[in-house]
DONUDO-99413 format. One line per field, with one value per residue (C-alpha): residue number from 0; residue in one letter; x, y, z. Coordinates in steps of 0.05 Angstrom, whole numbers, plus 5000, padded with zeros to 4 digits. Example, Ala and Ser with C-alpha at 12.3 -4.5 7.8 and 13.67 -1.06 7.14 Angstrom:
BEGIN
resi: 0,1
resn: A,S
xx: 5246,5273
yy: 4910,4979
zz: 5156,5143
// end
This chain:
BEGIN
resi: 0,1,2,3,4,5,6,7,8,9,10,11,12,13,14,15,16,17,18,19,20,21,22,23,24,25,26,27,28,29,30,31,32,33,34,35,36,37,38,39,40,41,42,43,44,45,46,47,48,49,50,51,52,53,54,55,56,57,58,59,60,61,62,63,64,65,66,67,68,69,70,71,72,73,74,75,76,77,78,79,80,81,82,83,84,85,86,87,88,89,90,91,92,93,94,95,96,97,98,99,100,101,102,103,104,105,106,107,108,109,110,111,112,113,114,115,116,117,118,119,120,121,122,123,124,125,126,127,128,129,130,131,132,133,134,135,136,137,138,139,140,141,142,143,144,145,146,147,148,149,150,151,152,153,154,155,156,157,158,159,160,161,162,163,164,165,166,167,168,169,170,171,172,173,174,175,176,177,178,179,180,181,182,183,184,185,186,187,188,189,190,191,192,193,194,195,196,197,198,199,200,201,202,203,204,205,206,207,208,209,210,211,212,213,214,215,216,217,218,219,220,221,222,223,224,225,226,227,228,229,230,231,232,233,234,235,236,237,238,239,240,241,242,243,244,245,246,247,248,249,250,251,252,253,254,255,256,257,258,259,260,261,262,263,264,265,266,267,268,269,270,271,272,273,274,275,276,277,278,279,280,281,282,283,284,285,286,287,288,289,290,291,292,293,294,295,296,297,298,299,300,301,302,303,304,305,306,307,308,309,310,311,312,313,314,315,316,317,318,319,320,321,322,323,324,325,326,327,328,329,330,331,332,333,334,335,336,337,338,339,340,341,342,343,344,345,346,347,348,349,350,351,352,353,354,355,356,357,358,359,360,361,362,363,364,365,366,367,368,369,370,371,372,373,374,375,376,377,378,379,380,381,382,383,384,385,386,387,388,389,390,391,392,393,394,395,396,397,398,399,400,401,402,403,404,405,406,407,408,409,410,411,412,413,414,415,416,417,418,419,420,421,422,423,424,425,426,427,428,429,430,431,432,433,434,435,436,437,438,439,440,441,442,443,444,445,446,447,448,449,450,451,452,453,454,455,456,457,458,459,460,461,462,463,464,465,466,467,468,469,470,471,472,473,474,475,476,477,478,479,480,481,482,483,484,485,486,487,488,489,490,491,492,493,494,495,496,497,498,499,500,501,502,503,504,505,506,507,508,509,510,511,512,513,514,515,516,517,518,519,520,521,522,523,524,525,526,527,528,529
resn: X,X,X,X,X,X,X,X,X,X,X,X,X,X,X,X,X,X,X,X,X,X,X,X,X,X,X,X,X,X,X,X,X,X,X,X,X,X,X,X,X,X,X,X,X,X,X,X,X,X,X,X,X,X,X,X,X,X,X,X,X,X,X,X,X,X,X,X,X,X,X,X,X,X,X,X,X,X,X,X,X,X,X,X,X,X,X,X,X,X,X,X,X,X,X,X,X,X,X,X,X,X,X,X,X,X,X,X,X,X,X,X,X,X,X,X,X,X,X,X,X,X,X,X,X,X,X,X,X,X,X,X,X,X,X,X,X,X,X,X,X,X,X,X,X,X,X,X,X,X,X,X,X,X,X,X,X,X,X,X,X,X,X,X,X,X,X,X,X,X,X,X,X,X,X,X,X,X,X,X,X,X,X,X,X,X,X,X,X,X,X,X,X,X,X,X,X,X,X,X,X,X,X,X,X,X,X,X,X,X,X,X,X,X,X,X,X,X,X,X,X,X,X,X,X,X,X,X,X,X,X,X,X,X,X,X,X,X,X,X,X,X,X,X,X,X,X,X,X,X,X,X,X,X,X,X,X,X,X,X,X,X,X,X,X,X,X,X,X,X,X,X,X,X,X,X,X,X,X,X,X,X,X,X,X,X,X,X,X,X,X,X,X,X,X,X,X,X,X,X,X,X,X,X,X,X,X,X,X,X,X,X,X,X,X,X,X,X,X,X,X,X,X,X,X,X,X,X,X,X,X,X,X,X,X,X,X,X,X,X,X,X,X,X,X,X,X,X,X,X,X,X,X,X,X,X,X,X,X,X,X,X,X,X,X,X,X,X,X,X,X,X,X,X,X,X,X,X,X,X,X,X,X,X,X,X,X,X,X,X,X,X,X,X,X,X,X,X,X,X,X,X,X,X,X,X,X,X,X,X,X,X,X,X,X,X,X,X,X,X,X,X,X,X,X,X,X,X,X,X,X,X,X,X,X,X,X,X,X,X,X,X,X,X,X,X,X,X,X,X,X,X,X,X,X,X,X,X,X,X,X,X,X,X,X,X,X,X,X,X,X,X,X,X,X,X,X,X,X,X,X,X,X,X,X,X,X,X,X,X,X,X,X,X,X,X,X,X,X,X,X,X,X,X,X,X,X,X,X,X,X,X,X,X,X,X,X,X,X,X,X,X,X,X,X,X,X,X,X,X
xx: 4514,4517,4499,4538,4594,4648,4618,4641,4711,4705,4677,4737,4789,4756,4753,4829,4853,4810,4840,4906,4907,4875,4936,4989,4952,4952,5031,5048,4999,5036,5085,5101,5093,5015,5007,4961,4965,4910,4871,4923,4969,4995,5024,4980,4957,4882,4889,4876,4945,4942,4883,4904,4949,4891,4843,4893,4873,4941,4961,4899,4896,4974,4988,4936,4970,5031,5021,4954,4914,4885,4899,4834,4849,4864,4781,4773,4794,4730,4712,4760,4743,4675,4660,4716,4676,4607,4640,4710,4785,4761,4805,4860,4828,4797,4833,4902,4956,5002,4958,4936,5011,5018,4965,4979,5050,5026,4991,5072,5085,5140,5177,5156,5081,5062,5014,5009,5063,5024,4965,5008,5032,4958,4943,4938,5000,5027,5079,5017,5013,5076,5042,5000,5061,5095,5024,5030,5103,5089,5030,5060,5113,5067,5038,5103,5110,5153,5112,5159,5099,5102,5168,5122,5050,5038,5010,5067,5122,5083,5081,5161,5182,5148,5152,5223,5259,5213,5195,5260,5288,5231,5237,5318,5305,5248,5283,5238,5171,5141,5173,5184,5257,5300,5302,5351,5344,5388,5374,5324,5353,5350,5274,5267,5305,5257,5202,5227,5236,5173,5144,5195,5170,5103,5140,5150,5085,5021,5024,5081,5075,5000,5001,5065,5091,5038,5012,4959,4919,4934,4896,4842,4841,4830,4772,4734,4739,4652,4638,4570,4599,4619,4642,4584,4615,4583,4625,4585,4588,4665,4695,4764,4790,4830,4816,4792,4853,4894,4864,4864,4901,4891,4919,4849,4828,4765,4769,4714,4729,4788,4769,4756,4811,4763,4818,4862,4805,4817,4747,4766,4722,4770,4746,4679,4688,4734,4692,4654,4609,4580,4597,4630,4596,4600,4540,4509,4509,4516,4565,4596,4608,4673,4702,4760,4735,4804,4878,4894,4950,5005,4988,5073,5089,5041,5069,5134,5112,5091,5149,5186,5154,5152,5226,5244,5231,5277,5334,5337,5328,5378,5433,5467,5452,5381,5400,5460,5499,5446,5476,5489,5458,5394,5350,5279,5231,5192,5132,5156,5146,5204,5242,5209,5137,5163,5190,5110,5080,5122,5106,5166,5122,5160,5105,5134,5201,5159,5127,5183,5202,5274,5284,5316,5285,5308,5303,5356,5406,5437,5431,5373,5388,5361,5286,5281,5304,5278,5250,5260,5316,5337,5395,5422,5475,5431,5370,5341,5277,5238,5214,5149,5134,5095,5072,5109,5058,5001,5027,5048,4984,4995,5014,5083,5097,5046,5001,5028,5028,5073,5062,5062,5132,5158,5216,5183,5193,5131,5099,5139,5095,5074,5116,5185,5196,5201,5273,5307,5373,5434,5489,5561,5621,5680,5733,5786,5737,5717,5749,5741,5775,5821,5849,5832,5791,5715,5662,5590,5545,5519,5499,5469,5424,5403,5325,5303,5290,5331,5386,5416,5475,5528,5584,5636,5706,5775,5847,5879,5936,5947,5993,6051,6037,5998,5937,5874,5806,5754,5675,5678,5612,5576,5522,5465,5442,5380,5352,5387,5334,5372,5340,5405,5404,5469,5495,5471,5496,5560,5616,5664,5646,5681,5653,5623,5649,5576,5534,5470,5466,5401,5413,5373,5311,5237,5215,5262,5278,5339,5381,5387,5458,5489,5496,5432,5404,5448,5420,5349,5365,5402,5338,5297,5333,5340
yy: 9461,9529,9547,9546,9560,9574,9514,9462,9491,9470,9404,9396,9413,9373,9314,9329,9323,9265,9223,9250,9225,9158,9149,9175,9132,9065,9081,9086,9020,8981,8964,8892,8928,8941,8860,8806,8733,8706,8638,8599,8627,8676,8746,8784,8867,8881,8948,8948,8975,8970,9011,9071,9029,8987,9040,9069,9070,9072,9014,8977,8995,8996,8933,8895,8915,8892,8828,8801,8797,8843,8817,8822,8879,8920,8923,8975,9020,9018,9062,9121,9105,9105,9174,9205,9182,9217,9277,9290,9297,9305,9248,9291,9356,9312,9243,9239,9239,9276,9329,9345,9347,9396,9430,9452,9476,9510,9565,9582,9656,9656,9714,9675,9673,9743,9789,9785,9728,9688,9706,9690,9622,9596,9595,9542,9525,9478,9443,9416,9365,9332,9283,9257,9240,9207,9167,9139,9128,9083,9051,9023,8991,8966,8925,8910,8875,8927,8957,9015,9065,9053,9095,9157,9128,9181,9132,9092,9153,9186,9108,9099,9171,9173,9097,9093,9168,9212,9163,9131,9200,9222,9160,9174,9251,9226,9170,9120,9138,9119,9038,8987,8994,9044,9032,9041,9039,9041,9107,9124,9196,9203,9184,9238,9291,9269,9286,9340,9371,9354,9395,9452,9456,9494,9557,9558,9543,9514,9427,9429,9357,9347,9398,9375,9300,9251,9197,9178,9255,9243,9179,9213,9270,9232,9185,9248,9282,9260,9278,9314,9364,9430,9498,9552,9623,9685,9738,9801,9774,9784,9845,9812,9826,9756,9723,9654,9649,9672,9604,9566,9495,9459,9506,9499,9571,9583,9658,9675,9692,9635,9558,9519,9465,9405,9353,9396,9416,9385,9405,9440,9494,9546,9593,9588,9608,9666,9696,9760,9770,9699,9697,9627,9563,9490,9451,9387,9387,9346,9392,9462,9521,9542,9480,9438,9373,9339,9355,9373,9326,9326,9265,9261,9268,9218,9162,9181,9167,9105,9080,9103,9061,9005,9010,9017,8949,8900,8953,8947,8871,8864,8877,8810,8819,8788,8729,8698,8740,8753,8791,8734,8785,8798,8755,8768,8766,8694,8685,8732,8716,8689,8752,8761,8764,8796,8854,8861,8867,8903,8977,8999,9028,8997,8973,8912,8945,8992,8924,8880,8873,8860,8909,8857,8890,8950,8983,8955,8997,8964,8895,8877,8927,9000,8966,8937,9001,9013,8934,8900,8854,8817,8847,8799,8840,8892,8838,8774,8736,8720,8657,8659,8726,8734,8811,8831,8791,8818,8890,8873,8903,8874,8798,8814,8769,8721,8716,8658,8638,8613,8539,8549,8591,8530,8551,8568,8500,8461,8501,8457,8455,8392,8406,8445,8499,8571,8588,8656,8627,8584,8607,8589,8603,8643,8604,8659,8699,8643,8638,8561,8559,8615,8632,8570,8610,8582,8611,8585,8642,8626,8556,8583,8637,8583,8582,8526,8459,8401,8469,8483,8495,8436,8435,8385,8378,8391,8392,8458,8486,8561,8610,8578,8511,8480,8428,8443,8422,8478,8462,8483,8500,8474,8490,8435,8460,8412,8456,8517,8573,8633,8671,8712,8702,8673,8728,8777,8750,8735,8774,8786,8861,8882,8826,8759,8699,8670,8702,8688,8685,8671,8606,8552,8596,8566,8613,8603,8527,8544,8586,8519,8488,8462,8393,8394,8415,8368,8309,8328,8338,8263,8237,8269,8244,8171
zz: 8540,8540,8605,8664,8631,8688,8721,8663,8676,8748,8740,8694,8744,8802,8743,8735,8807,8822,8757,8776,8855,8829,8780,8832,8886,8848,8832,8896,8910,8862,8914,8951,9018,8991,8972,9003,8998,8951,8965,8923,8969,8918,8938,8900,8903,8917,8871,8799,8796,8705,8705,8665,8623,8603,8594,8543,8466,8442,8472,8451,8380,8369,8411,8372,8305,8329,8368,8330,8385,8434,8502,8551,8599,8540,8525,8583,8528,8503,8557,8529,8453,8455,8491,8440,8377,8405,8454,8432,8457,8530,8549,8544,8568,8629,8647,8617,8680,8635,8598,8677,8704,8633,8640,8713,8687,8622,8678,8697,8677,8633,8588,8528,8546,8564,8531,8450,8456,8487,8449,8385,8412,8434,8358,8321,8285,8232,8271,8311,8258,8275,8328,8269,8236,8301,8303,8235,8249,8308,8288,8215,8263,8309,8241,8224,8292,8342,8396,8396,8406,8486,8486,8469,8497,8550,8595,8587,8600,8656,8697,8669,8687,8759,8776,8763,8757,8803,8862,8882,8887,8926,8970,8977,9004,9058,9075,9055,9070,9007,8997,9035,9021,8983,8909,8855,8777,8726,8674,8735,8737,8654,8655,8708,8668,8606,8644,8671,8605,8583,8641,8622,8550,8577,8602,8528,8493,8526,8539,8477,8485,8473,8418,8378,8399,8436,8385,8437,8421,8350,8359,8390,8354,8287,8325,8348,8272,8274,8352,8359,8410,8376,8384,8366,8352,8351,8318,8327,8406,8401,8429,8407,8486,8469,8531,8498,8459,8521,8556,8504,8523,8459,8406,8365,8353,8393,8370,8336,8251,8260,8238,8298,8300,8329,8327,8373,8426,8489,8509,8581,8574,8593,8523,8546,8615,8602,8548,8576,8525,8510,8442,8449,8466,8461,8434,8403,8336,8271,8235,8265,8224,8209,8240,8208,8225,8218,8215,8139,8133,8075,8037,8032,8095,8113,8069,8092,8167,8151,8105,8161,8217,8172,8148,8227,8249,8199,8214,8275,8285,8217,8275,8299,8368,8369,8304,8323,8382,8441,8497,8551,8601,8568,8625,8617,8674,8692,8642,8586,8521,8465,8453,8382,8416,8473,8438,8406,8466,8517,8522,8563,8619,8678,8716,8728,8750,8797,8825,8835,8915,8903,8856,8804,8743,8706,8642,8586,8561,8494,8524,8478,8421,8404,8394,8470,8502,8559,8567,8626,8651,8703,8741,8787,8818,8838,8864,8858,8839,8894,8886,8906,8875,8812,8818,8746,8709,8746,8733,8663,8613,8550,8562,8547,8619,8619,8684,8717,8797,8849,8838,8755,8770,8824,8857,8926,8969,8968,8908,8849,8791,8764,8698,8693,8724,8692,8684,8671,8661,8682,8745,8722,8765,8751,8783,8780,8820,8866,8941,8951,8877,8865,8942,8985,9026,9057,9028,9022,9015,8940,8967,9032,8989,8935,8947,8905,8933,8919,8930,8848,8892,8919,8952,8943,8997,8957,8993,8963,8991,9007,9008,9051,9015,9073,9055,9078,9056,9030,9003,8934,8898,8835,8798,8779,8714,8717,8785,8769,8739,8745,8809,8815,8881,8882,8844,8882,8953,8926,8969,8919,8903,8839,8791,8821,8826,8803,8746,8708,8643,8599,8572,8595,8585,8587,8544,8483,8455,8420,8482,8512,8536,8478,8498,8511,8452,8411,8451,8447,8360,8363,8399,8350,8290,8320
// end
């Protein structure tokens, strides 16, 4: 493995631009505009747009932990675990989206990286152990049920921070040459700054992120502690010019008469192919010298990570709003799990906000609480449901919305499933709000937009009298809470700008049995007694 040395630094780069484009191009695939009807009629997208989320051993490992079961797109992981166990970190050094969008930045000339500074900041250093910590963190409340590891999954961010932050914006300054239609997101332009930042942090020390924060290289840097590729190092070769350490991305000490940091090597090569003198090279081996084959972890610190990951989860769900007081407005996609399962599963990526056609989903804010940040919801104001549509649970990777299709969803006309159907929620009407109610005015827009079939919208003639006291006869709406399940579209059409007349809220839910309407639920407890 020793020879060809500036050629393994190529084949690295190509390998980087290739997985790169792939990512970008199944991103920007992940779009209704891209979608195909399926045999079953379903719309469905002939790209397998979860790919890198699937492929990701964070997710697998940390999802299983947290939901009990490993859901069957997560095995492709396999394929990134494997390699690191025999060959290394090269995950991050070759595939990872993020360590590539890094590692092009980290090349930025900065004040802080310049001569012996940035010799002195390519060394290894203790703070590097922090994303070990953060691992442990995540992964201890991932067993204790929370699957709050997806807000720092790089996988995850990089989809989140593009998908949502980086692409609408893009789309907005070239008028729409990227979507089908311009698309807006709630926090879009704080996932953007995140990443922005993140970016930023490499004019002050080389991929910052990789080295100090990202759980997902702490992962892999603990699974490739046994890998049989090493780093050989030959000091009377060394002329100490500095140049390995000077291209160093990792932070691992390839400098010869240091202790080769093997955990932190991202395997790119760069030492080797800077190195005038040959006195570096990588090669298979059982054991290297002067190689630490591990981080050297405090033993405190550690149990301090985990008590804190495990201590995280009851805290946050101790709060009311997820027992007894559920924000009304908290309306989960169709096919997610109950909220408990739900929040075990869902890795905040946003693939199924990216997805959605009528931009209806976004990224919660406190609606479910500090643990579902950044989950999805339905926001009816903004879009609705589209009936026949099922593309979030083909994007979703971890089963958080269950795979379903357009006749299992049945609200399309013609496509009623042979049970229920899956509701989101309930429309009520605010009658202050309401023109046929509240001003004697005509208005049937929520009833025209309904799109299930027998309509979950009626209208019903009333004699009102307006402002001068003359009578005159006006269709007033209703709401059949038997067909309703809580589109939005209603919501969305209505014309009553400031605050609709109509709103969804989530009760009436398929996927939870006790955020039913109360009358309801008391009947189906007296039949139960009886």
């Amino acid at each position: 493995m020793s020879t060809g040395r500036p050629k393994l630094a190529r084949i690295r780069r190509i390998s980087q631009i290739v997985f790169l484009l792939l990512f970008l191009f199944l991103l920007v695939m992940a779009e209704a505009r891209w979608s195909r009807p399926s045999a079953q009629s379903d719309i469905r997208i002939p790209y397998p747009i979860r790919l890198f989320l699937e492929i990701d051993p964070l997710t697998a490992i940390a999802g299983a932990l947290a939901s009990g079961a490993l859901y069957r797109g997560l095995l492709w992981s396999l394929a990134v675990i494997l390699p690191t166990l025999f060959l290394g970190r090269a995950f991050c050094g070759w595939v990872c989206p993020l360590g590539t969008v890094n590692h092009f930045f980290s090349w930025v000339k900065s004040e802080r990286k310049r001569g012996k500074r940035l010799i002195d900041s390519n060394r290894y250093k203790k703070w590097q152990r922090l994303k070990y910590y953060v691992a442990i963190a995540v992964l201890a409340a991932a067993a204790a049920g929370s699957a709050v590891f997806g807000l720092l999954d790089p996988i995850s961010l990089t989809v989140r921070s593009i998908g949502i932050g980086l692409l609408p914006a893009f789309d907005y300054a070239t008028r729409g040459t990227l979507v089908f239609k311009q698309t807006y997101f709630r926090q879009g332009a704080l996932f953007a700054a995140i990443f922005i930042a993140i970016l930023a942090a490499n004019l002050l020390v080389t991929r910052l992120w990789c080295r100090a924060l990202c759980p997902l290289g702490a992962l892999l840097g603990w699974l490739s502690r046994g890998s049989l590729v090493n780093l050989r190092k030959d000091p009377g070769a060394c002329d100490q010019c500095n140049r390995c350490l000077m291209a160093c991305q990792g932070g691992d000490d390839p400098i010869p008469g240091a202790v080769w940091r093997k955990a932190e090597c991202h395997l790119c090569f760069n030492c080797v192919a800077e190195c005038p003198t040959s006195g570096i090279a990588f090669e298979f081996s059982a054991k290297a010298a002067d190689a630490a084959r591990g981080p050297n972890l405090d033993r405190r610190n550690l149990l301090v990570g985990a008590a804190a990951g495990l201590a995280m989860v009851p805290v946050l769900r101790a709060s009311a709003g997820l027992a007894v007081e559920r924000d009304a407005r908290l309306i989960r996609p169709p096919g997610s799990l109950d909220e408990k399962d739900f929040l075990s599963r869902c890795i905040r990526c946003g693939a199924c906000m990216k997805v959605c056609p009528n931009n209806v989903l976004h990224p919660a804010a406190g609606e479910a609480g500090i643990e579902g940040l950044w989950t999805p919801v339905v926001a009816p104001r903004i879009g609705y449901c589209e009936p026949s549509c099922s593309l979030c649970a083909q994007a979703c990777p971890t089963g958080a919305i269950w795979e379903f299709t357009a006749r299992e969803k049945g609200w399309a006309v013609g496509s009623r499933a042979a049970s229920q159907p899956i509701r989101i929620g309930t429309a009520f009407y605010d009658r202050g709000h309401c023109l046929p109610w509240a001003m004697a005015t005509e208005c049937i827009v929520c009833e025209e937009w309904c799109p299930v079939s027998p309509k979950a919208i009626f209208l019903r003639p009333a004699e009102v009298a307006d402002a001068a006291g003359a009578l005159k006869t006006v269709r007033q709406p209703y709401v059949d809470p038997a067909r309703c399940v809580g589109c939005g579209a209603c919501e969305y059409a209505c014309p009553i700008a400031d605050r609709p007349a109509v709103y969804v809220t989530s009760i009436g839910e398929s996927r939870s049995k006790s955020n039913q309407i109360l009358l309801e639920r008391q009947e189906r407890r007296r039949i139960a007694k009886t």
